[in-house]
C-alpha positions as CSV (number, residue, x, y, z in Angstrom):
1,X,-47.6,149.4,71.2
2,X,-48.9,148.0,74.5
3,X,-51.1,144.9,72.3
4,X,-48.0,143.8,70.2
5,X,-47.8,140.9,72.8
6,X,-51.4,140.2,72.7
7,X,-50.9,137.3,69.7
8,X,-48.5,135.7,71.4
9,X,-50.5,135.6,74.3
10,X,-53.5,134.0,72.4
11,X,-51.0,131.6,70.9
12,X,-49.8,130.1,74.2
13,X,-53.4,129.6,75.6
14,X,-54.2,127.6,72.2
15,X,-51.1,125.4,72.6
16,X,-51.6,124.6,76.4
17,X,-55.0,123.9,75.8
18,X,-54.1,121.4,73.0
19,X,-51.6,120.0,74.9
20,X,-54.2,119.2,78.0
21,X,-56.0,117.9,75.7
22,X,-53.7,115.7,73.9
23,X,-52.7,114.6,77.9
24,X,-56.2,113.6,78.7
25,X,-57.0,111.7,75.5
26,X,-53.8,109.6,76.3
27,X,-54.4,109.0,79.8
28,X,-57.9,108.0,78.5
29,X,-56.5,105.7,76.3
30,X,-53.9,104.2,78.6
31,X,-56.7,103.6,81.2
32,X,-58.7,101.6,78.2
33,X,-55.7,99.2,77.4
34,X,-55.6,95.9,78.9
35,X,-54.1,95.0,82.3
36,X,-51.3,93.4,80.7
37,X,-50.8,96.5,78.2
38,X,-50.4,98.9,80.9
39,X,-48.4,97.3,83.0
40,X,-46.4,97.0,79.9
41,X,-46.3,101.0,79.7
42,X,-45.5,101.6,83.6
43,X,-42.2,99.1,83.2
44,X,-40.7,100.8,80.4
45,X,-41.9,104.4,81.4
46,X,-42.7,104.5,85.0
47,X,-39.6,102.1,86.2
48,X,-37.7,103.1,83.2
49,X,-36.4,99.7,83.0
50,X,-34.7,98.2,79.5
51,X,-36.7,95.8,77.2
52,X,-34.1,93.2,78.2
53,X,-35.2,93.6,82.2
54,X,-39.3,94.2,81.3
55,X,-38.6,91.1,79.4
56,X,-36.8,88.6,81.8
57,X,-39.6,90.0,84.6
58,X,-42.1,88.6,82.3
59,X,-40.7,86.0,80.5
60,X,-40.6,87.0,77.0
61,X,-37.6,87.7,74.7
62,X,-36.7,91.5,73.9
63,X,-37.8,91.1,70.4
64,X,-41.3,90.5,72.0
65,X,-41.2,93.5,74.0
66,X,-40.1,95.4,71.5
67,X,-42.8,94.6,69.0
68,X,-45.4,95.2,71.2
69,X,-44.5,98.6,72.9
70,X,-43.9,99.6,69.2
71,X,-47.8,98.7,68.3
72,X,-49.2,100.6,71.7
73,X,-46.8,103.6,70.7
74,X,-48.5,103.8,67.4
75,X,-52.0,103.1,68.9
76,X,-51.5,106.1,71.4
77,X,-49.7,108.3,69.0
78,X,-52.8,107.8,66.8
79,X,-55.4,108.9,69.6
80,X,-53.6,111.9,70.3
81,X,-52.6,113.1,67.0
């Protein structure tokens, strides 16, 4: 049958639109954080540098890094999901 695609179809326009929105509710929420906060998020995923070098440039331990980009993950994961 010609329409045995047509679900399919359907089902991949749903997901994409989720998924654009899921993308603009984060980059909504990214753009609400602090200055501090996102500069946070652009060291570790824009430079992709280690929590050891985001926390030598800013002068906090690892452990300090790590706790916090652990809190924004869970604050972003909650707006989007």
């Amino acid at each position: 049958m010609v329409l045995s695609g047509y679900g399919d179809a359907s089902r991949v326009t749903e997901d994409t639109a989720l998924k654009n929105l899921q993308l603009e509710t984060l980059r909504e929420t990214v753009d609400g954080l602090d200055e501090r906060d996102r500069r946070l998020i652009s060291l570790r995923y824009d430079e992709e540098l280690s929590m050891e070098e985001i926390g030598r440039r800013l002068g906090v331990s690892r452990m300090a890094i790590s706790k916090r980009l652990r809190t924004l993950n869970r604050k972003l994961n909650r707006a989007v999901n």
